[in-house]
N, CA, C and O atoms as a Tinker XYZ file with bonds, in Angstrom:
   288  protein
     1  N      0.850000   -1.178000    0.000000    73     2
     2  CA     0.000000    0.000000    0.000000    64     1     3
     3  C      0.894000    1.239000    0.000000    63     2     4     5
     4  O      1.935000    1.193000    0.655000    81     3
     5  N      0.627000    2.162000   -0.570000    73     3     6
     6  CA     0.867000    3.430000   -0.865000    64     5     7
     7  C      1.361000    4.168000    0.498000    63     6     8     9
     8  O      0.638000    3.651000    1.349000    81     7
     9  N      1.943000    4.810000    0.955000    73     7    10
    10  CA     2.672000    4.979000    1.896000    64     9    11
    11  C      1.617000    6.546000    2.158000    63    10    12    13
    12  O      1.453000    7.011000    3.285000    81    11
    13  N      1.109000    7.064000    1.115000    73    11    14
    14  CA     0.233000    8.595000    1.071000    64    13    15
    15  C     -1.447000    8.179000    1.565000    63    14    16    17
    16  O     -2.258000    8.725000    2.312000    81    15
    17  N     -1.463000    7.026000    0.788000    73    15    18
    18  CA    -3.057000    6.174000    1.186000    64    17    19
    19  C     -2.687000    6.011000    2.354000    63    18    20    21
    20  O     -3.608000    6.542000    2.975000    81    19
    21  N     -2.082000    5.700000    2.980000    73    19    22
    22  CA    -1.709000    5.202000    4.560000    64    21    23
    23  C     -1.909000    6.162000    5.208000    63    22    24    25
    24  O     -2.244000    5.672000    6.286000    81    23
    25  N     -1.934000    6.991000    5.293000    73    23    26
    26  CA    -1.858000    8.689000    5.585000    64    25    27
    27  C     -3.091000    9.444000    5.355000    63    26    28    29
    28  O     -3.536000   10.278000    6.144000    81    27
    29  N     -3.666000    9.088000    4.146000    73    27    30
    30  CA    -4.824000    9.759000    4.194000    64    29    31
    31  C     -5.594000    8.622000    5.019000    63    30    32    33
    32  O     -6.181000    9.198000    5.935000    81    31
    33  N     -5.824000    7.297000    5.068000    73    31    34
    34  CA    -6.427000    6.130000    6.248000    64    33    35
    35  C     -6.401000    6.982000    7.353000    63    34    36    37
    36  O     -7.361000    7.680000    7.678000    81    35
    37  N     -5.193000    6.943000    8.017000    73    35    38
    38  CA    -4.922000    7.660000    9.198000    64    37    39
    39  C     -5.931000    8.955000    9.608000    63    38    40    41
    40  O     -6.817000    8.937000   10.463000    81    39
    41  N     -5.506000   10.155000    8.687000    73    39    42
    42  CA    -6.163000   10.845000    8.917000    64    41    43
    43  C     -7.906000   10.631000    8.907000    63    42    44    45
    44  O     -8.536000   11.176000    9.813000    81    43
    45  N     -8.665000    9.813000    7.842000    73    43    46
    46  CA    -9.877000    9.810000    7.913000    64    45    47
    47  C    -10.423000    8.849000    9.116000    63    46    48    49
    48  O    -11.606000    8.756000    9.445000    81    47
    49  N     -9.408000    8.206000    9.662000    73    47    50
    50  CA   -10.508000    7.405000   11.033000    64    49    51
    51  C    -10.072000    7.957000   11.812000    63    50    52    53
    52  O    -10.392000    7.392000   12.858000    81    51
    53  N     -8.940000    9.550000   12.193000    73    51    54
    54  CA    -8.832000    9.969000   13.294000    64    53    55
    55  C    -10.278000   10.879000   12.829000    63    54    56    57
    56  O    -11.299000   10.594000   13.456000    81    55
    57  N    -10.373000   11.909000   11.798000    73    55    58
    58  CA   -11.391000   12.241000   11.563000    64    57    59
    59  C    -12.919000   11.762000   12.152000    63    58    60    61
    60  O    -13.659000   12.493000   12.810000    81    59
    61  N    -13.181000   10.491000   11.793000    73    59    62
    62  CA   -14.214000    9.340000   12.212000    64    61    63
    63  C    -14.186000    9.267000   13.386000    63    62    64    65
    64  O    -15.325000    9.427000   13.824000    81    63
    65  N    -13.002000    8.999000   14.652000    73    63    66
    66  CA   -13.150000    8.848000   15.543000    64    65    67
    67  C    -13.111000   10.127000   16.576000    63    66    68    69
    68  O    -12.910000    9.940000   17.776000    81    67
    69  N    -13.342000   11.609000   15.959000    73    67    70
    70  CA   -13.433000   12.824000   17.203000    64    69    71
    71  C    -14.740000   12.908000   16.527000    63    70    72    73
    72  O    -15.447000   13.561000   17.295000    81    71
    73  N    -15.288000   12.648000   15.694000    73    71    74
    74  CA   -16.947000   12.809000   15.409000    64    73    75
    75  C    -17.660000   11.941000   16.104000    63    74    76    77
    76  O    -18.867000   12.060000   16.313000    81    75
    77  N    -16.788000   10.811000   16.589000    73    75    78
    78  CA   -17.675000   10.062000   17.460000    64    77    79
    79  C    -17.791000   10.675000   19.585000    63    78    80    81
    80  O    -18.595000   10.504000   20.502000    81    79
    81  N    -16.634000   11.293000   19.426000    73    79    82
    82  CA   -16.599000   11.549000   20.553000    64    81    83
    83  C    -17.700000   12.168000   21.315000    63    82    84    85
    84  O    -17.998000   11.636000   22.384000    81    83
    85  N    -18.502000   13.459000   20.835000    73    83    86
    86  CA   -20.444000   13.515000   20.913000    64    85    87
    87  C    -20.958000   11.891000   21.459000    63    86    88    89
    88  O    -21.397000   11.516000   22.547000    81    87
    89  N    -20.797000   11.464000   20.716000    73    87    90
    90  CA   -21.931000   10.442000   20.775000    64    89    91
    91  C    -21.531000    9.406000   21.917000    63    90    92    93
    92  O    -22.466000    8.719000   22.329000    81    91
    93  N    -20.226000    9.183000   22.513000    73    91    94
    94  CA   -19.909000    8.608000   23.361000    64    93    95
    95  C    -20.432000    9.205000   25.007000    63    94    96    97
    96  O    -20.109000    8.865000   26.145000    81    95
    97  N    -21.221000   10.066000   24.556000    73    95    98
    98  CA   -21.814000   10.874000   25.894000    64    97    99
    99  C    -20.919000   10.330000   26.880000    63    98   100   101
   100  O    -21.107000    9.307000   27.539000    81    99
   101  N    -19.517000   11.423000   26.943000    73    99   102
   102  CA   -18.589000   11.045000   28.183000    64   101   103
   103  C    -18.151000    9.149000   28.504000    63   102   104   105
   104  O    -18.027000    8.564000   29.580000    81   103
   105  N    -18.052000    8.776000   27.485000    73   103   106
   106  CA   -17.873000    7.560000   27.343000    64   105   107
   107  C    -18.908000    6.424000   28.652000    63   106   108   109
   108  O    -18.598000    5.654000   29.562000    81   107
   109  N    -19.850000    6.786000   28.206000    73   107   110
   110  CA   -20.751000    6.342000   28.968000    64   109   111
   111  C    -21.605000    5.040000   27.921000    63   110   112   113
   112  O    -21.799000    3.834000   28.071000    81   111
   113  N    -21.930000    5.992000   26.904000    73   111   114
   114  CA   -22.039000    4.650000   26.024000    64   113   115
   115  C    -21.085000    3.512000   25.575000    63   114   116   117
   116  O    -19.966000    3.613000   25.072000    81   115
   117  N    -21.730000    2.516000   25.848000    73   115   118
   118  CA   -20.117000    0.994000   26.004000    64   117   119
   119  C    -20.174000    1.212000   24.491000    63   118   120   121
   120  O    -19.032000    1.567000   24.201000    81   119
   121  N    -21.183000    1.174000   22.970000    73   119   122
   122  CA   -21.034000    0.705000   21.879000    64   121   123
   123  C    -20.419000    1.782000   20.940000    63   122   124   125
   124  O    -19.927000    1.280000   19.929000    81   123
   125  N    -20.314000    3.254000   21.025000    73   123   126
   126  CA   -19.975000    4.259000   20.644000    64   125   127
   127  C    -18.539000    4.445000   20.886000    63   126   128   129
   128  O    -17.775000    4.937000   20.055000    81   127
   129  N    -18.174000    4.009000   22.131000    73   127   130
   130  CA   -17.213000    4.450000   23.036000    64   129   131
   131  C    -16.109000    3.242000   22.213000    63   130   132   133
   132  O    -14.941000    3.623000   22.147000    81   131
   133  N    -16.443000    1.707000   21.540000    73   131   134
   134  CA   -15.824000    0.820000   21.364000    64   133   135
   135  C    -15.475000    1.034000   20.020000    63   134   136   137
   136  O    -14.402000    0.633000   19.569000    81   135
   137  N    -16.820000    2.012000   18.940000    73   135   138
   138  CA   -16.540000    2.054000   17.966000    64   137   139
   139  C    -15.320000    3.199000   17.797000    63   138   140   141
   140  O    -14.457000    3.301000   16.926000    81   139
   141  N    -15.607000    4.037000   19.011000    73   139   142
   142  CA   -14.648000    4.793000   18.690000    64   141   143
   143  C    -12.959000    4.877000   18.735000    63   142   144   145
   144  O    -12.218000    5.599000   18.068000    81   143
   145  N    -12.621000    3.863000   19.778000    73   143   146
   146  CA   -11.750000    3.403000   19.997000    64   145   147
   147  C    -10.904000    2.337000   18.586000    63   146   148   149
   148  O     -9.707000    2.072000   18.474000    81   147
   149  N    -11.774000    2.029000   17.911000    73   147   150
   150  CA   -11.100000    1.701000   17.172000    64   149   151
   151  C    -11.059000    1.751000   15.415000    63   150   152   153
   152  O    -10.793000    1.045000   14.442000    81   151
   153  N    -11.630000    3.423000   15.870000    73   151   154
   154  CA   -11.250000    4.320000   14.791000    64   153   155
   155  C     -9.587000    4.758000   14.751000    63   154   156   157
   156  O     -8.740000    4.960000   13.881000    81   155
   157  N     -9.662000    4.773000   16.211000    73   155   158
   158  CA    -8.500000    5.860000   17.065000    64   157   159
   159  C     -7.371000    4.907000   16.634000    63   158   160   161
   160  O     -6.396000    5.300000   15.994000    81   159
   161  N     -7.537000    3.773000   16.979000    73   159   162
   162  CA    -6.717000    2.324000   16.926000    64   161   163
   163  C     -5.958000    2.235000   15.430000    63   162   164   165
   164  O     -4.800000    1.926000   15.150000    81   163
   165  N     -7.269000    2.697000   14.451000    73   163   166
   166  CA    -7.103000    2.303000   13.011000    64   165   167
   167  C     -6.100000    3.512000   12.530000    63   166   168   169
   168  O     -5.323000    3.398000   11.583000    81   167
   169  N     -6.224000    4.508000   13.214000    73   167   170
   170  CA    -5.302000    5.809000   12.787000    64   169   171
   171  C     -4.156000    5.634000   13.403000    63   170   172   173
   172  O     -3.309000    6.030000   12.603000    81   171
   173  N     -3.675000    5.298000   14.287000    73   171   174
   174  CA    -2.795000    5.409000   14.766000    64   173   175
   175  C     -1.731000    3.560000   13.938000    63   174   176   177
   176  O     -0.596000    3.390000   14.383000    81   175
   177  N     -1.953000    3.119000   13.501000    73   175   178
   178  CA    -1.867000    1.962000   12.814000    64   177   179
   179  C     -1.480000    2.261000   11.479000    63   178   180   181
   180  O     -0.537000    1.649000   10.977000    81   179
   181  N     -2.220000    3.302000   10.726000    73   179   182
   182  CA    -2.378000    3.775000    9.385000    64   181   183
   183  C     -1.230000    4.718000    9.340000    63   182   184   185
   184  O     -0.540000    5.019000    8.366000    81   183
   185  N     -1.147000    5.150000   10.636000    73   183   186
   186  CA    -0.279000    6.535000   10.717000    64   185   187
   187  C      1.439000    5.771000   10.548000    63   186   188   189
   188  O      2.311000    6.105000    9.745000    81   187
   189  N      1.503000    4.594000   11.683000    73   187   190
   190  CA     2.478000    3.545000   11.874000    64   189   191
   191  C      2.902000    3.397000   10.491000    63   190   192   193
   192  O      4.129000    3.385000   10.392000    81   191
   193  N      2.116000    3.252000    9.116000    73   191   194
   194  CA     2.824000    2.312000    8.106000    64   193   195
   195  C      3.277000    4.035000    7.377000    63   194   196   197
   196  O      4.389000    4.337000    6.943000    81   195
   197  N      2.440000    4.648000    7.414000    73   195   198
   198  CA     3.297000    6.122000    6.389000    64   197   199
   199  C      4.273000    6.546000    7.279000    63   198   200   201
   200  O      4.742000    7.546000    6.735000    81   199
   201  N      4.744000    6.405000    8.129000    73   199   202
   202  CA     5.792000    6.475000    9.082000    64   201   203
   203  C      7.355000    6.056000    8.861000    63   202   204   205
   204  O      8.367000    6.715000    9.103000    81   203
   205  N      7.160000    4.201000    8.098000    73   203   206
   206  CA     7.867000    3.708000    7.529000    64   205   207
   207  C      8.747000    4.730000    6.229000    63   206   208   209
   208  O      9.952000    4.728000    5.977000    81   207
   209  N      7.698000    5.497000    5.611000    73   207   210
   210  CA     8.446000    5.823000    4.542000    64   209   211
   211  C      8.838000    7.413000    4.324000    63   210   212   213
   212  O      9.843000    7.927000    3.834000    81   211
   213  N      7.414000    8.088000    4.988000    73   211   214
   214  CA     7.385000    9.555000    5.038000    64   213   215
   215  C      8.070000   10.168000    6.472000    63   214   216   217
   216  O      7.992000    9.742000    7.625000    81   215
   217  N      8.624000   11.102000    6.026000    73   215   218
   218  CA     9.471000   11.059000    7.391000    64   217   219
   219  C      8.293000   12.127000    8.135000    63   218   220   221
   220  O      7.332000   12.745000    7.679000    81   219
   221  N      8.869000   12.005000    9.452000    73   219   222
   222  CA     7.708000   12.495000   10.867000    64   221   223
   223  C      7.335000   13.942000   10.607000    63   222   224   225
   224  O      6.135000   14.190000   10.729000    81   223
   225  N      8.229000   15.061000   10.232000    73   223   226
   226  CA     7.708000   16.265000   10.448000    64   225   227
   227  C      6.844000   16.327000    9.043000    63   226   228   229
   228  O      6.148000   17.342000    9.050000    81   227
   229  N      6.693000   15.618000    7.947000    73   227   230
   230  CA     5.567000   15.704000    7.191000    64   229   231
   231  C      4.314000   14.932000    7.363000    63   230   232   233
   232  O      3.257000   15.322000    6.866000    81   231
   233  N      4.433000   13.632000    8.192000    73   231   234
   234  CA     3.644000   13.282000    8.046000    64   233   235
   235  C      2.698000   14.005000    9.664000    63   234   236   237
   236  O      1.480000   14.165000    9.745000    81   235
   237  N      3.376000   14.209000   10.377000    73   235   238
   238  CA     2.470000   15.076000   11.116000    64   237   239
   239  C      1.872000   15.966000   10.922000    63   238   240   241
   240  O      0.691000   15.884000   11.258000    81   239
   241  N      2.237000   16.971000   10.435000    73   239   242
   242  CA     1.438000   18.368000    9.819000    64   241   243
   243  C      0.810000   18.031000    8.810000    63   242   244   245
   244  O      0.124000   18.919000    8.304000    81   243
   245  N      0.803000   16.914000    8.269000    73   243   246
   246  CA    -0.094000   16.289000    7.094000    64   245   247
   247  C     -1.288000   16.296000    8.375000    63   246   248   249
   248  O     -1.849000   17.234000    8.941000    81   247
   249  N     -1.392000   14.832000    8.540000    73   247   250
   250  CA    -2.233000   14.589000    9.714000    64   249   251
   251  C     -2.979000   15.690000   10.911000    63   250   252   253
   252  O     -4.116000   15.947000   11.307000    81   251
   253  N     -1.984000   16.004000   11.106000    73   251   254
   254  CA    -3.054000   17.035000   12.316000    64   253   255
   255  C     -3.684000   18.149000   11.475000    63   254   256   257
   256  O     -4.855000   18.428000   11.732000    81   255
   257  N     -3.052000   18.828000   10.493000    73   255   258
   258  CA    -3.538000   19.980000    9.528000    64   257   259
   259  C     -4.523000   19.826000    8.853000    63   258   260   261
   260  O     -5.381000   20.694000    8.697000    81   259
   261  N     -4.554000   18.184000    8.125000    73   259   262
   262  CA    -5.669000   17.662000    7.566000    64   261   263
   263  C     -6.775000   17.391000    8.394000    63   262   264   265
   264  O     -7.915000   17.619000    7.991000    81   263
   265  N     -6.574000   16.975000    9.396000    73   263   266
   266  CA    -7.893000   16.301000   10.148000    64   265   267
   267  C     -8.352000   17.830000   11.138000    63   266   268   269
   268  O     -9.521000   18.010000   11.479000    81   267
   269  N     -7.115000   18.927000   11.533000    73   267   270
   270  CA    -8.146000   19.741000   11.977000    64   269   271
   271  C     -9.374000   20.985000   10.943000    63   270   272   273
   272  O    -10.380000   21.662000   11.152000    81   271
   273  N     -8.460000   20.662000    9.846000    73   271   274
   274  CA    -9.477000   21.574000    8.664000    64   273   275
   275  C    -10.757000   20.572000    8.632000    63   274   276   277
   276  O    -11.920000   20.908000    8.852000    81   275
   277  N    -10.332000   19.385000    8.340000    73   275   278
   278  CA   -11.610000   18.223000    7.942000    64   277   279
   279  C    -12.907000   18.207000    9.265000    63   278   280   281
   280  O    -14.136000   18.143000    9.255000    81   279
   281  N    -12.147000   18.276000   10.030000    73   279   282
   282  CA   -13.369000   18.297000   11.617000    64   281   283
   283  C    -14.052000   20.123000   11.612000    63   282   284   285
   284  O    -15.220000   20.505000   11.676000    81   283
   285  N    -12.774000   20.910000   11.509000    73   283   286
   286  CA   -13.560000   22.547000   11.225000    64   285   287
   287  C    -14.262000   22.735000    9.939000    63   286   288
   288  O    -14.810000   23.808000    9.686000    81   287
């Protein structure tokens, strides 16, 4: 896999998983709270393989820049 697809993964289930954070009403809901966790899981995983190739200070400001425009 594409080392940029890996990256945009990343970013769209961290995306996925602060939209869930609402709905976890304070993590009170067990099924929200599980889905969300492993949105979080899936980004941080996705983030792991573009890591391999893109070096850190791009792929961070990729990631956080992307996902805070995408959530604003």
């Amino acid at each position: 896999m594409s080392p940029y697809l890996s990256l945009l993964g990343a970013i769209v289930f961290e995306v996925a998983g602060t939209l869930m954070l609402p709905i976890t009403k304070e993590f009170s809901e067990i099924i929200p709270t599980i889905i969300m966790s492993i949105f979080y899981f899936a980004s941080f995983y996705f983030l792991t393989l573009a890591l391999r190739v893109i070096p850190i200070a791009i792929v961070y400001a990729t990631w956080s820049g992307l996902g805070i425009f995408t959530i604003a």
